[in-house]
OpenMM code with the backbone's topology and positions (N, CA, C; nanometers):
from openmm import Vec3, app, unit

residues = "UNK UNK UNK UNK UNK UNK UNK UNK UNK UNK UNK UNK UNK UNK UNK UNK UNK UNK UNK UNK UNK UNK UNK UNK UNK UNK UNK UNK UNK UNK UNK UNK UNK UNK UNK UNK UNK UNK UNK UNK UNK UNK UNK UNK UNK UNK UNK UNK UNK UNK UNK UNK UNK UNK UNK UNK UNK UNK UNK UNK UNK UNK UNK UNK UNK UNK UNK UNK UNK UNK UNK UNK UNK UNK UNK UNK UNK UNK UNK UNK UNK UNK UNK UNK UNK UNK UNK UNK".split()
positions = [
    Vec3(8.0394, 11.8553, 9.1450),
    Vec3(8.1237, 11.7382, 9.1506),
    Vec3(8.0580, 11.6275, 9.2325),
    Vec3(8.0000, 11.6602, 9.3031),
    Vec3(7.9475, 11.5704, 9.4324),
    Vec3(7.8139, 11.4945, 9.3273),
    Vec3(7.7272, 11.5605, 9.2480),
    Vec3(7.6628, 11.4744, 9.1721),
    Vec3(7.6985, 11.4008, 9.1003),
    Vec3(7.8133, 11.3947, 9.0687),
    Vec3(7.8836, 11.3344, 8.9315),
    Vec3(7.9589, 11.2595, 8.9876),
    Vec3(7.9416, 11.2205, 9.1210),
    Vec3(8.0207, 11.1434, 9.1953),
    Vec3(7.9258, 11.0551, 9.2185),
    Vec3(7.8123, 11.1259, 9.2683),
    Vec3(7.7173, 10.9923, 9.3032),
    Vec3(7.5666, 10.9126, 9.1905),
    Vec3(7.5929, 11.0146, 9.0899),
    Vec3(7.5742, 10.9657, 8.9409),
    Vec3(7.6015, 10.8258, 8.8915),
    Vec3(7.7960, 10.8461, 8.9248),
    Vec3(7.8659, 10.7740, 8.8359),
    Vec3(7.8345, 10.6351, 8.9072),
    Vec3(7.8219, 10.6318, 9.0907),
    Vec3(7.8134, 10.5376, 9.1814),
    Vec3(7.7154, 10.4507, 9.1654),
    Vec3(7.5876, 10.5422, 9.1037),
    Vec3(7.4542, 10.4570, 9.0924),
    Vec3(7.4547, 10.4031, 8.9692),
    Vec3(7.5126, 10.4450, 8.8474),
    Vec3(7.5373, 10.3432, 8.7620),
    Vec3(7.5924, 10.2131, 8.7745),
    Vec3(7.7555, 10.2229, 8.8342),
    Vec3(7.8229, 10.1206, 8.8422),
    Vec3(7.7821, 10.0174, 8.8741),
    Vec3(7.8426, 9.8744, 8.8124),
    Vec3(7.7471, 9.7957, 8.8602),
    Vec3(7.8335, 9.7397, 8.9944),
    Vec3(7.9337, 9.7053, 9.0135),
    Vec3(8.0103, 9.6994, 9.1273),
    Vec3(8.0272, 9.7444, 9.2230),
    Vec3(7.9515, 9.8859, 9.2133),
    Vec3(7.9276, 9.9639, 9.3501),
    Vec3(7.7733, 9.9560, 9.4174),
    Vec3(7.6792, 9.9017, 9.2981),
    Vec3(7.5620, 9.8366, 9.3366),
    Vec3(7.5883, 9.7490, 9.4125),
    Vec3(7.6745, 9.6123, 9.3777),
    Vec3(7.6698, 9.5168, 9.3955),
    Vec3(7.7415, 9.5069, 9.5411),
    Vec3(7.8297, 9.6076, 9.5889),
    Vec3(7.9032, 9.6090, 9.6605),
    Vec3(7.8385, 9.6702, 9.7934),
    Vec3(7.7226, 9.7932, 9.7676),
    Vec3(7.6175, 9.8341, 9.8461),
    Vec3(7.4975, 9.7725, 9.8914),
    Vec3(7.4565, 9.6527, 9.8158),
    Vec3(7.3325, 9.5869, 9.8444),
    Vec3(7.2612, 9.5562, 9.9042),
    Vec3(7.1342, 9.5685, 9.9311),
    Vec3(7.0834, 9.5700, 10.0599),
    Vec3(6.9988, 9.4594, 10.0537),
    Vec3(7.0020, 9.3586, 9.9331),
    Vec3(6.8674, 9.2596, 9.9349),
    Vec3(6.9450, 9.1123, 10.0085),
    Vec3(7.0911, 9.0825, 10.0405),
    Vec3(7.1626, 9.0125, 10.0795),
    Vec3(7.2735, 9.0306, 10.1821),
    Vec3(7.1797, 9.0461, 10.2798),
    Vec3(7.2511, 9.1073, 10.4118),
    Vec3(7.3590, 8.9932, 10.4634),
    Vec3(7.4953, 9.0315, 10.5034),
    Vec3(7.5837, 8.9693, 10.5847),
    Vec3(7.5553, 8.8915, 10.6403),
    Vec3(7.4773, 8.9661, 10.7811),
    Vec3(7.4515, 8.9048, 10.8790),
    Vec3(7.5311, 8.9468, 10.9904),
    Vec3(7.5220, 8.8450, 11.1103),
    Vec3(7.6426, 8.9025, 11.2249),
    Vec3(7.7584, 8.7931, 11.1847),
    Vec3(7.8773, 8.8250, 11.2364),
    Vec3(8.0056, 8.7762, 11.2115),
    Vec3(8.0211, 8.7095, 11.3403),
    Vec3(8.0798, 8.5808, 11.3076),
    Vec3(8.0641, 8.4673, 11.4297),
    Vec3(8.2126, 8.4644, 11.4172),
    Vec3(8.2765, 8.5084, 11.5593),
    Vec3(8.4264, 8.4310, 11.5633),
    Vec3(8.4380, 8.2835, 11.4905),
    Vec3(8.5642, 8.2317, 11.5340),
    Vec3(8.5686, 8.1223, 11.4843),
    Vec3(8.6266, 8.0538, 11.6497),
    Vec3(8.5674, 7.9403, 11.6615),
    Vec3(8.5674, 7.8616, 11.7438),
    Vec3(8.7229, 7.8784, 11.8366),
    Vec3(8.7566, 7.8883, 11.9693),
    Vec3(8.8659, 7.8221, 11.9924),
    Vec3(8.9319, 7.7032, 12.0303),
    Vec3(9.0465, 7.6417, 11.9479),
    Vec3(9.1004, 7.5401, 11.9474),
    Vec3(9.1092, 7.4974, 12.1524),
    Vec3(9.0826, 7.3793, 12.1759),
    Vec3(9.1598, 7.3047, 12.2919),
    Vec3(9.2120, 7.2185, 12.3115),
    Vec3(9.3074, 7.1755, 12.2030),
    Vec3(9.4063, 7.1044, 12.2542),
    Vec3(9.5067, 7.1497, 12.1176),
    Vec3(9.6421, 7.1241, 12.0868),
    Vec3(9.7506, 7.1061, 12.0058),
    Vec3(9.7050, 7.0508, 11.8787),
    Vec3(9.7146, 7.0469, 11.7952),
    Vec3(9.6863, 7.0021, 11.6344),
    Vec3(9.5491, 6.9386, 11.6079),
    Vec3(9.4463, 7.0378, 11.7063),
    Vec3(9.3267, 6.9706, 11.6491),
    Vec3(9.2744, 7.1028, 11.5530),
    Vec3(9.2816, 7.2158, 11.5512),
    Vec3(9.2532, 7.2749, 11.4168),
    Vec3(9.3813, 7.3238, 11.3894),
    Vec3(9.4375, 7.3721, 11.2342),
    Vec3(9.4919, 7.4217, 11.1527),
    Vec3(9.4763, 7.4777, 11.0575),
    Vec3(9.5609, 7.5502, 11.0327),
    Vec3(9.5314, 7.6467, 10.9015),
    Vec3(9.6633, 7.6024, 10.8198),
    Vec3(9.6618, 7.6187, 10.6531),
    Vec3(9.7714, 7.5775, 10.5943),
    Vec3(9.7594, 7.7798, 10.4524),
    Vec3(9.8745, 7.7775, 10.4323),
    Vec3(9.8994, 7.9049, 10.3844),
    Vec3(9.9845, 7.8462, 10.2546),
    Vec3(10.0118, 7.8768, 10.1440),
    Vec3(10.1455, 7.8765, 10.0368),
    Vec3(10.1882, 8.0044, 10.0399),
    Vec3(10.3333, 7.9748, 10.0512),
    Vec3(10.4185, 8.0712, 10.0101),
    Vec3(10.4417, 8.0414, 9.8173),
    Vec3(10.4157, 8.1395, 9.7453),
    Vec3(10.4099, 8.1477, 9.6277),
    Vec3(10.5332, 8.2356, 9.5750),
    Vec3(10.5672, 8.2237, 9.4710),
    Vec3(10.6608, 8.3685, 9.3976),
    Vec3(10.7552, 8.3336, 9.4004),
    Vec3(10.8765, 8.2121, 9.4911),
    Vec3(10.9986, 8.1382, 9.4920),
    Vec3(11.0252, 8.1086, 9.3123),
    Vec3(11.1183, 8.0695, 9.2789),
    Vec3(11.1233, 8.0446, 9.1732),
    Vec3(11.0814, 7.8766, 9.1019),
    Vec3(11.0952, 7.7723, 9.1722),
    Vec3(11.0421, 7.6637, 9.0947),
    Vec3(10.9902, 7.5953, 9.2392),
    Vec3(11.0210, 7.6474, 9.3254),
    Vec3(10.9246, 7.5838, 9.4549),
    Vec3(10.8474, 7.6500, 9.5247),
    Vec3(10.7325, 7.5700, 9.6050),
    Vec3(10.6752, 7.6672, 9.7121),
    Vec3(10.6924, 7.6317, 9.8198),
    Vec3(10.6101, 7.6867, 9.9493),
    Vec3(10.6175, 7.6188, 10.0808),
    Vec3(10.5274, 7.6345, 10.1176),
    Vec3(10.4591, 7.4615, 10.1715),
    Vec3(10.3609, 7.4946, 10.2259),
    Vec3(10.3485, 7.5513, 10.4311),
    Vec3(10.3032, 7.6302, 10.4603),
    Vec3(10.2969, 7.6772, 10.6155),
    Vec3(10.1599, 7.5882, 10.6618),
    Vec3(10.2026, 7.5037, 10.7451),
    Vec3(10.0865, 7.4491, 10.8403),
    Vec3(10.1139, 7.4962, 10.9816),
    Vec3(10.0002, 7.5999, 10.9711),
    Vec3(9.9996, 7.6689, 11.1279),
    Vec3(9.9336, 7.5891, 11.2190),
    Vec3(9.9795, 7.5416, 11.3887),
    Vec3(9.8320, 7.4765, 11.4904),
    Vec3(9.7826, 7.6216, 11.5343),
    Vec3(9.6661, 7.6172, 11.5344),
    Vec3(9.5597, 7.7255, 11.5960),
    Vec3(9.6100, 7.7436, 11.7222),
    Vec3(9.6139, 7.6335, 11.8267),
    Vec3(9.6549, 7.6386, 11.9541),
    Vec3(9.7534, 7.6749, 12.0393),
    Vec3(9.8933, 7.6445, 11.9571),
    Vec3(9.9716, 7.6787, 12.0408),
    Vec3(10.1035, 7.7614, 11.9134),
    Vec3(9.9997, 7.7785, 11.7970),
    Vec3(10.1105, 7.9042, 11.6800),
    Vec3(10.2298, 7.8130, 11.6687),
    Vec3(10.1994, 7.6841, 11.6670),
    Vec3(10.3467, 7.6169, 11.6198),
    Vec3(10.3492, 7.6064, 11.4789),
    Vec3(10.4376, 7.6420, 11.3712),
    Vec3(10.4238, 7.6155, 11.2265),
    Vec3(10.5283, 7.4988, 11.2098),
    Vec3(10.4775, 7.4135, 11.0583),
    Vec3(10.5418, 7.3318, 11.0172),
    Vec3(10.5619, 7.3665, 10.8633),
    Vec3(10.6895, 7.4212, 10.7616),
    Vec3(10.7469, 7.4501, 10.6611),
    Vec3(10.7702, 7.3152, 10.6083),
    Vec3(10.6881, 7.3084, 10.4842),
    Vec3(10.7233, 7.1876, 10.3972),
    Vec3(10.7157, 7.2599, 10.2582),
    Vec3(10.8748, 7.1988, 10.1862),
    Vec3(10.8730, 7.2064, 10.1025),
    Vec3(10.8147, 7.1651, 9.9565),
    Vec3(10.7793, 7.2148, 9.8579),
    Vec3(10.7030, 7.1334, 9.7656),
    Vec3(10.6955, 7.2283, 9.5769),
    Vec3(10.6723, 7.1092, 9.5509),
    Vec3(10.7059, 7.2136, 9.3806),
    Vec3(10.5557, 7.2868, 9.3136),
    Vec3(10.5674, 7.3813, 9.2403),
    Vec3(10.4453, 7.5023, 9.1699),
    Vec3(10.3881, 7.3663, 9.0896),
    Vec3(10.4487, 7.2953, 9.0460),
    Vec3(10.3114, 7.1977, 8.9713),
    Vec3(10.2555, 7.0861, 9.0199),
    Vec3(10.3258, 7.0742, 9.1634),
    Vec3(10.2352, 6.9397, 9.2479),
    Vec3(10.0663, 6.9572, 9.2667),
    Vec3(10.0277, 6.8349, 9.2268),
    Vec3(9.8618, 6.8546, 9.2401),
    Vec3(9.8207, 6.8412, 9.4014),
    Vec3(9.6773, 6.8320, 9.4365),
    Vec3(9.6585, 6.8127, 9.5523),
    Vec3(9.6498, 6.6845, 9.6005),
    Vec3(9.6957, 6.5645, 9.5579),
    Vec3(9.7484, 6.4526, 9.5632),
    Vec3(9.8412, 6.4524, 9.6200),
    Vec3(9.9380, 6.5335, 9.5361),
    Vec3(10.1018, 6.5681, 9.5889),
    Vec3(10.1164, 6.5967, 9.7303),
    Vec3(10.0377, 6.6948, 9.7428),
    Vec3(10.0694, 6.8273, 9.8646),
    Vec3(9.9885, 6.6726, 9.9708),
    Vec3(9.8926, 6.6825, 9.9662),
    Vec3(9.8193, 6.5639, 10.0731),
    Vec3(9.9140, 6.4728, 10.1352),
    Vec3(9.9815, 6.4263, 10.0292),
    Vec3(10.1161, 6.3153, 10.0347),
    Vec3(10.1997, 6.3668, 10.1293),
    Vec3(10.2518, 6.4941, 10.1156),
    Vec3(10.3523, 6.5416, 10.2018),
    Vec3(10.3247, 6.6059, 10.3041),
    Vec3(10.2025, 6.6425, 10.3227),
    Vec3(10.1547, 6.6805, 10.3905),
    Vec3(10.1261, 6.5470, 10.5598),
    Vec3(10.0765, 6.4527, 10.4827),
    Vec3(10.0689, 6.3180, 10.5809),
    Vec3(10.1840, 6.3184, 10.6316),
    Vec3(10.3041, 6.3142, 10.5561),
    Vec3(10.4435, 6.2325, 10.5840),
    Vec3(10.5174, 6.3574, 10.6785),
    Vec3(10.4770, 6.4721, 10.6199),
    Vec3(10.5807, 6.5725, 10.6969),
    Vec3(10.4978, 6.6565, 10.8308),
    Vec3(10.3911, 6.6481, 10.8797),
    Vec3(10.2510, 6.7338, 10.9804),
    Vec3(10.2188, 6.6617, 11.0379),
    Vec3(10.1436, 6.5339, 10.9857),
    Vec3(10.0643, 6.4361, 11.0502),
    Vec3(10.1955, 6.3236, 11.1028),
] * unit.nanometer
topology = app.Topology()
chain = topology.addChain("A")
for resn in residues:
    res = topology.addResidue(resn, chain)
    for name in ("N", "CA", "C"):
        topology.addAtom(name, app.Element.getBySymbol(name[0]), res)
């Protein structure tokens, strides 16, 4: 079983691709920390509501979120828009 396990592994091409050794990572660099209030953010959608979403604008700094509402077919025009008027 154990050959036919690692048979099947060296075929695959996704488990090649997933093992690879010619495109190394590298080391993993934290990500910077914020010092002051709304100078970095992260923004998240809540998806799966039925004709709306929400967008979550998290501050890095002090975990304050801001919930704005907005509809599944607004472009990124849209969201930018409300985004200015309702965060910024």
């Amino acid at each position: 079983m154990r050959k036919d396990v690692q048979r099947q592994c060296h075929r695959c091409i996704f488990c090649l691709k997933a093992k690879s050794k010619t495109m190394p990572h590298g080391l993993y660099i934290p990500l910077p920390l914020a010092c002051a209030p709304w100078e970095d953010i992260i923004m998240h959608f809540i998806l799966g509501l039925s004709e709306t979403s929400i967008c979550m604008v998290v501050d890095i700094f002090s975990k304050m979120t801001r919930f704005i509402l907005c509809h599944k077919v607004d472009d990124a025009n849209n969201i930018s828009k409300l985004f200015f008027r309702e965060a910024v």
